[in-house]
C-alpha positions in Angstrom: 132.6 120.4 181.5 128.9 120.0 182.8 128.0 116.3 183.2 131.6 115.0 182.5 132.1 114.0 186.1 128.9 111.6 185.8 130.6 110.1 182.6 133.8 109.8 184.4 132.1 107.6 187.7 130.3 105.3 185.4 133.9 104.5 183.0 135.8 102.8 185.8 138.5 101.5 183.5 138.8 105.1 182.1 141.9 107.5 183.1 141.1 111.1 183.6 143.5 114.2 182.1 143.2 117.7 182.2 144.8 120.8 181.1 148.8 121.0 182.9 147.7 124.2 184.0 146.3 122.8 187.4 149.7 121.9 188.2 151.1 125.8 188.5 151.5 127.3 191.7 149.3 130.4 190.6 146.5 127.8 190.0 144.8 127.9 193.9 145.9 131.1 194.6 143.5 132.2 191.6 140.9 129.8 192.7 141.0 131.8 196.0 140.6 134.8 194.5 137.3 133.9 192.8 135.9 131.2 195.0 137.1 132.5 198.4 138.9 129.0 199.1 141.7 127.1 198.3 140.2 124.2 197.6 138.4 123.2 194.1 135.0 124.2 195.5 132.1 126.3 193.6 131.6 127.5 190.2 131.0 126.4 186.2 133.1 123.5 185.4 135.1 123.6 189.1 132.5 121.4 190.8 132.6 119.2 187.7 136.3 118.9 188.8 135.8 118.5 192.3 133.5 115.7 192.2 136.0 114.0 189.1 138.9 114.6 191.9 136.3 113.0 195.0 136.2 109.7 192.6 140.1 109.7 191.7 140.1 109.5 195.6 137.8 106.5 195.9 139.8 105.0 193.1 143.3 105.3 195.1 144.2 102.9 197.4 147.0 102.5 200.3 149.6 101.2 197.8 148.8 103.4 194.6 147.5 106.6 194.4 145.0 107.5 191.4 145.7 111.4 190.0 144.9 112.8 187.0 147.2 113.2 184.3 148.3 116.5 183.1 147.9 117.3 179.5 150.6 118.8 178.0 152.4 119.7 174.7 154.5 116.5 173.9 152.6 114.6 176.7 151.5 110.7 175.8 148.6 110.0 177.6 148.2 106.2 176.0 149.8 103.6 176.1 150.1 103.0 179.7 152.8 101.4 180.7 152.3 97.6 181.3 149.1 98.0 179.9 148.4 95.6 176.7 148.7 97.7 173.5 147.6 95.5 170.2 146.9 97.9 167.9 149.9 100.2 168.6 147.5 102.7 169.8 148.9 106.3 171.1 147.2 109.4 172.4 149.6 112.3 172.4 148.6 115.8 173.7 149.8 118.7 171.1 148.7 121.4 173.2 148.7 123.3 175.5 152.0 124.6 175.0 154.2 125.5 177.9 153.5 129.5 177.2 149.8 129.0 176.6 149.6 127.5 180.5 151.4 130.8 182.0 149.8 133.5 179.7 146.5 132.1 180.6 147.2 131.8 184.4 148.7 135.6 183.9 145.1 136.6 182.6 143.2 135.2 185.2 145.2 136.4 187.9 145.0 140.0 186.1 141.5 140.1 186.3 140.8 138.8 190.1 138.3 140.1 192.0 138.3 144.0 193.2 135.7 143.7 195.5 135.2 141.5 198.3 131.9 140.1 197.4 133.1 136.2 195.7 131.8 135.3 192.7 131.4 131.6 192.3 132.4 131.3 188.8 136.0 131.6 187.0 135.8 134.5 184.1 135.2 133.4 180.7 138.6 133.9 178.8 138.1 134.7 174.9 141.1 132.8 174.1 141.4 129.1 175.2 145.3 129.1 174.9 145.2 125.7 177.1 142.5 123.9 175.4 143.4 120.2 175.0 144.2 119.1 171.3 144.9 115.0 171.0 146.8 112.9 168.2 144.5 109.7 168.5 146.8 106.7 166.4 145.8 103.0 165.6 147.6 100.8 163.2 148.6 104.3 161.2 145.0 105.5 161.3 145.3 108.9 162.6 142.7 111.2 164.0 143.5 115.2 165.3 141.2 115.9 167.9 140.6 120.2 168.1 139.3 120.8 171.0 138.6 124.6 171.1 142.2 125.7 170.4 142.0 129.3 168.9 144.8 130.9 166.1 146.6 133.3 167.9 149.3 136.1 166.6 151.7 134.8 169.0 153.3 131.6 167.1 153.9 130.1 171.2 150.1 130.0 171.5 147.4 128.5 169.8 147.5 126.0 166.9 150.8 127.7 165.2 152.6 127.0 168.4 151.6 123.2 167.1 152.0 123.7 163.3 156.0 124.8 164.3 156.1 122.0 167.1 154.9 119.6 163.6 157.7 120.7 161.3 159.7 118.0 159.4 156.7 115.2 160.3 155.3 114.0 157.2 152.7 112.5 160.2 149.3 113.6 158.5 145.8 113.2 160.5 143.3 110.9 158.5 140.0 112.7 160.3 139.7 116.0 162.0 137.6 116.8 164.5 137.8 120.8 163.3 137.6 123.6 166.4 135.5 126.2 167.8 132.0 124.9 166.1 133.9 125.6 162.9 134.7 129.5 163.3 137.7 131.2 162.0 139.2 132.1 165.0 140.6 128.4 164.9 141.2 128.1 161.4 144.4 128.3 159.7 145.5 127.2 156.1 149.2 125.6 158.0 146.5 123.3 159.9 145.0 121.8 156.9 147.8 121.4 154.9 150.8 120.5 157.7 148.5 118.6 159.8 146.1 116.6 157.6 145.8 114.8 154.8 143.7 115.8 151.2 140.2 115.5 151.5 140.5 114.4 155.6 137.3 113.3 157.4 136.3 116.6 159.1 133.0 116.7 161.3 132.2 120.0 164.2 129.1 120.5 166.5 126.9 123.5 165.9 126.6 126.2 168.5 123.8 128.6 169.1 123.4 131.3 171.0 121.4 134.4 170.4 121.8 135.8 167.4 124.8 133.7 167.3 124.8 130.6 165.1 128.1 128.5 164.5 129.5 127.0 161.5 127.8 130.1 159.7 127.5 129.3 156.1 130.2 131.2 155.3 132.2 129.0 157.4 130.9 126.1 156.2 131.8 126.9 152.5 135.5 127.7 153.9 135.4 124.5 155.5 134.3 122.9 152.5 137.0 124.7 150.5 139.5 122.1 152.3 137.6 119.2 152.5 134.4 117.8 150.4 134.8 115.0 153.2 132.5 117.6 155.9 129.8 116.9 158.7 128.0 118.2 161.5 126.6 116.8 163.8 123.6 118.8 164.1 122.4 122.0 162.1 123.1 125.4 163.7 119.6 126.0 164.1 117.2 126.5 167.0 114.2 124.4 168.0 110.7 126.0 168.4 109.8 125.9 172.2 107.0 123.2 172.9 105.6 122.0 176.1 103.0 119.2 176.5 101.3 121.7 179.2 99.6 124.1 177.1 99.3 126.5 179.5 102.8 126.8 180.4 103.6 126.8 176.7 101.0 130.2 175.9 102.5 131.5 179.3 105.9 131.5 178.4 105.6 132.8 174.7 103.3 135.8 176.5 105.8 136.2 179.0 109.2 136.7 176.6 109.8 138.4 173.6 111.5 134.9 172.1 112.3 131.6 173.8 113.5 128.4 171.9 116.0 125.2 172.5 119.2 125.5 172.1 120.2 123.7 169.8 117.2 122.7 168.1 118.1 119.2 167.4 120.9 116.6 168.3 122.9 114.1 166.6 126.2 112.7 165.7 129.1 111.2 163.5 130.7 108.0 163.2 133.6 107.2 161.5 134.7 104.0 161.0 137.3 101.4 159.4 139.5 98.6 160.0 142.7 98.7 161.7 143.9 96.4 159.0 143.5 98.2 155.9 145.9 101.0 154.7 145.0 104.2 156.0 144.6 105.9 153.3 141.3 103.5 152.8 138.1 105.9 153.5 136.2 105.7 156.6 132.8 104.4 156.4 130.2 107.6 157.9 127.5 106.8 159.8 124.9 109.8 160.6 122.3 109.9 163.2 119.5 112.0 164.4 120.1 114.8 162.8 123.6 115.0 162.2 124.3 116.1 158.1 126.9 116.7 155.6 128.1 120.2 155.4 128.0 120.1 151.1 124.0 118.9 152.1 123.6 121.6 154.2 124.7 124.7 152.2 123.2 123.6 149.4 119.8 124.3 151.3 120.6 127.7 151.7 121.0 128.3 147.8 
C-alpha cells in the first residue's frame, strides 16, 4: 500500500474501498496487539491507511459523512447511486469471501505478540485470503482484476470460493489482470476456463527479490499455455547498481557482497478499445518502457 494514500489526496473525485475485513470486531483488538493502540497508527501499509482515513475526514462534511467502502464478495462498488452511468459501467468485488475475512482475522489474532515489546508492523500472512479481486464492465467489455488472491484447498477461500460463487454465468472476462506476479500459487485451470474467455488479454508485474524472480519462465510458458495474448510489464530482472557519485558507487560494491535495483526496469500495459464495438473485437496493446510480451520474452531464454 506504500504511496497509495498520496494517489488517493490528489484524485478528489475518486472513492476509496478496502478489504471488509476492517469492519470486524477482532480488527482493533489485533491492531492493539501489534501496534499497542486502538487506533490505525504505525506500521507497513497502516499509516498508508491512516492518512487515506485523515483525508476521508477532510472530505466529510456536517450533512454527509465520507467512509470508505468495504469490499466484499458480491459487493458493487460502481455505479453510485445518482451518479451518471453512460456506458453501463459496474465494478463488482468477487472476493473476499465471507470465510476468507474470519480465517484471516483468526490467523492474526493467533499469532499476536508474546512479549510486551510492540512491534510496529502487522505479520506478513502467506495466504492473502482477503485480497481484493474486481469485475471491471463497460458496454460488455469485461476485465477480472486479480489482485493477489492465492488457490487455496479450502473451496470457501481463495479463487475457488469465486470459480463456485461463478457457476451457471456464461459472464466471461475479456482481459485479465493474472495474480501473484504470475506464480502458481494463484493459478488454477477453473479460472481460465470458467472465468475468461479463449485467448483473453492477460498482462502481470514482475517481482524480484533475492534469489526470487517472478513470472519464472516456467510460469511464463504455463501462462502462455492459456493465452498467446500475454504481457509484462517489466522483465523479472534486476538492474545493475549505478550512482553518479563514483565514490559512493565503488563504496558500496566494496562494502556488500551484491547490491542491485529492484526491479531493474519499469514499464506498463495498455489495453484499449471502443465501448462500441462487440467485445469480442481485440484490444489494441500499447507497451512502454520496458514492458514486453511474455511469447518475446521466453523466446530469449531459448
Amino acid at each position: 500500500m506504500d504511496g497509495i494514500s498520496k494517489v488517493f489526496q490528489a484524485a478528489t473525485g475518486a472513492i476509496f474501498a478496502c478489504t471488509a475485513a476492517v469492519q470486524q470486531p477482532d480488527f482493533n483488538e489485533v491492531l492493539a496487539a501489534w501496534t499497542g493502540t486502538q487506533s490505525l497508527a504505525g506500521g507497513s501499509g497502516i499509516d498508508e491507511l491512516r492518512s487515506i482515513l485523515a483525508e476521508l475526514r477532510k472530505r466529510s462534511t456536517s450533512a454527509r459523512k465520507v467512509a470508505p467502502k468495504l469490499a466484499g464478495v458480491g459487493r458493487v462498488l460502481w455505479p453510485i447511486n445518482g451518479k451518471p452511468n453512460p456506458c453501463g459501467m459496474s465494478i463488482k468485488c468477487l472476493s473476499p469471501s465471507d470465510a476468507a475475512v474470519l480465517a484471516t482475522i483468526s490467523r492474526l489474532k493467533g499469532i499476536a505478540p508474546v512479549s510486551s515489546k510492540i512491534r510496529r508492523r502487522l505479520p506478513l500472512l502467506k495466504e492473502n485470503d482477503t485480497s481484493v479481486v474486481l469485475s471491471v464492465e463497460a458496454s460488455g467489455h469485461r476485465v477480472l482484476l486479480g489482485g493477489d488472491l492465492h488457490v487455496r484447498a479450502d473451496r470457501s477461500l481463495g479463487w475457488l470460493a469465486i470459480v463456485d460463487d461463478h457457476e451457471g454465468s456464461d459472464a466471461r472476462h475479456h482481459a485479465f489482470k493474472v495474480p501473484h506476479h504470475g506464480s502458481p500459487t494463484g493459478d488454477h485451470d477453473d479460472v481460465w476456463s470458467k472465468l475468461t474467455v479463449e485467448q483473453t488479454c492477460a498482462v502481470t508485474t514482475p517481482f524480484v527479490g533475492g534469489s526470487v524472480r517472478l513470472p519464472s519462465v516456467e510460469d511464463c510458458r504455463r501462462i502462455l499455455s492459456k493465452t498467446q495474448n500475454a504481457y509484462l510489464s517489466a522483465p523479472p530482472l534486476p538492474g545493475k547498481f549505478r550512482d553518479t557519485n563514483k565514490a559512493v558507487e565503488r563504496t558500496v560494491q566494496e562494502t556488500t557482497r551484491s547490491v542491485h535495483f529492484v526491479p531493474g526496469k519499469y514499464g506498463h500495459v495498455r489495453l484499449r478499445k471502443l465501448l462500441n464495438g462487440a467485445p469480442s473485437t481485440p484490444w489494441q496493446v500499447e507497451l512502454f518502457g520496458s514492458a514486453v510480451s511474455m511469447s518475446d520474452y521466453v523466446r530469449s531464454f531459448s
